[in-house]
N, C-alpha and C positions, 0 to 999 in steps of 0.2 A: 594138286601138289601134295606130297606127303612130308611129312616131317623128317626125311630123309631127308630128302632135297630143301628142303627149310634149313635144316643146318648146314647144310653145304655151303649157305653163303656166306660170304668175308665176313670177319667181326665189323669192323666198319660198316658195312650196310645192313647188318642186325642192333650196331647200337644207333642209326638211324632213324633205321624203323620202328624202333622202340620212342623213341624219339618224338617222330613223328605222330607215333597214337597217342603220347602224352599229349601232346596239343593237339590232338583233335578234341580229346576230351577234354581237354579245359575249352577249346572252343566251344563246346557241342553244352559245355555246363551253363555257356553265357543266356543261353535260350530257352527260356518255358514259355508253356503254354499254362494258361491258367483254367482249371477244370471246374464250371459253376458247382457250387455246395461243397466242395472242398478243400480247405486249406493247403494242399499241398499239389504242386502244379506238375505239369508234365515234361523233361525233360529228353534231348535225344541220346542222354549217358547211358542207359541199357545196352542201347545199341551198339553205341563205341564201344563198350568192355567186349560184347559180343563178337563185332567186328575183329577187333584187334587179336581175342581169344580164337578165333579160325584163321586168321590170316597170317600169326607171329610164330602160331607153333604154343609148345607147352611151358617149354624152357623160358622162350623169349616174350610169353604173355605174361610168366612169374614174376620176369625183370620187369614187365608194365606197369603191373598192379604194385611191386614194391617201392617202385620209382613212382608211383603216383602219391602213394602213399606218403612217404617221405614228404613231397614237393608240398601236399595238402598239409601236411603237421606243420613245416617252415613257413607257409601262408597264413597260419593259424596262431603261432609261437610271436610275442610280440619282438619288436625293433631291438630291445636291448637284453634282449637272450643270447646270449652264444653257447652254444650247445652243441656236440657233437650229433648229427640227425641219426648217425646209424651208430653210435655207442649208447646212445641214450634209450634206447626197446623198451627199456621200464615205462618211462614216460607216455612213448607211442602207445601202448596196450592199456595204460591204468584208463580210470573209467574217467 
């Protein structure tokens, strides 16, 4: 399938399927494997990015990754912050 026919489909079933690959990867985060001698374990999130990255198109894996993004900072931002997520960029990017 080319990226032609990737756009072709309805906005609806591209904000979807964006959608959809955000919860795979939050599913796919809930899962490691733990790697002996190394602190840091193996997850199937490679994959999903990967996944999502051939199968959404270029456009619709931008909205993936920034819509994860996002999702990941307001998981992170405590209870009595309110914040706007996409006015607030400074925040996202500082260290």
């Amino acid at each position: 399938m080319t990226t032609l026919a990737l756009s072709a489909r309805s906005p609806r079933t591209r904000v979807l399927a964006v959608l959809v690959a955000v919860g795979a990867l939050a599913l796919a985060s809930q899962f490691a494997l733990p790697v002996p001698g190394t602190p840091v374990p193996i997850t199937l999130q490679p994959l999903i990015v990967v996944l999502a990255g051939l199968l959404l198109g270029p456009a619709d894996a931008g909205a993936f990754v920034a819509f994860t993004g996002v999702v990941a900072r307001d998981g992170m931002s405590s209870a009595s912050r309110t914040v706007d997520n996409f006015a607030d960029l400074g925040a996202l990017l500082a260290p």
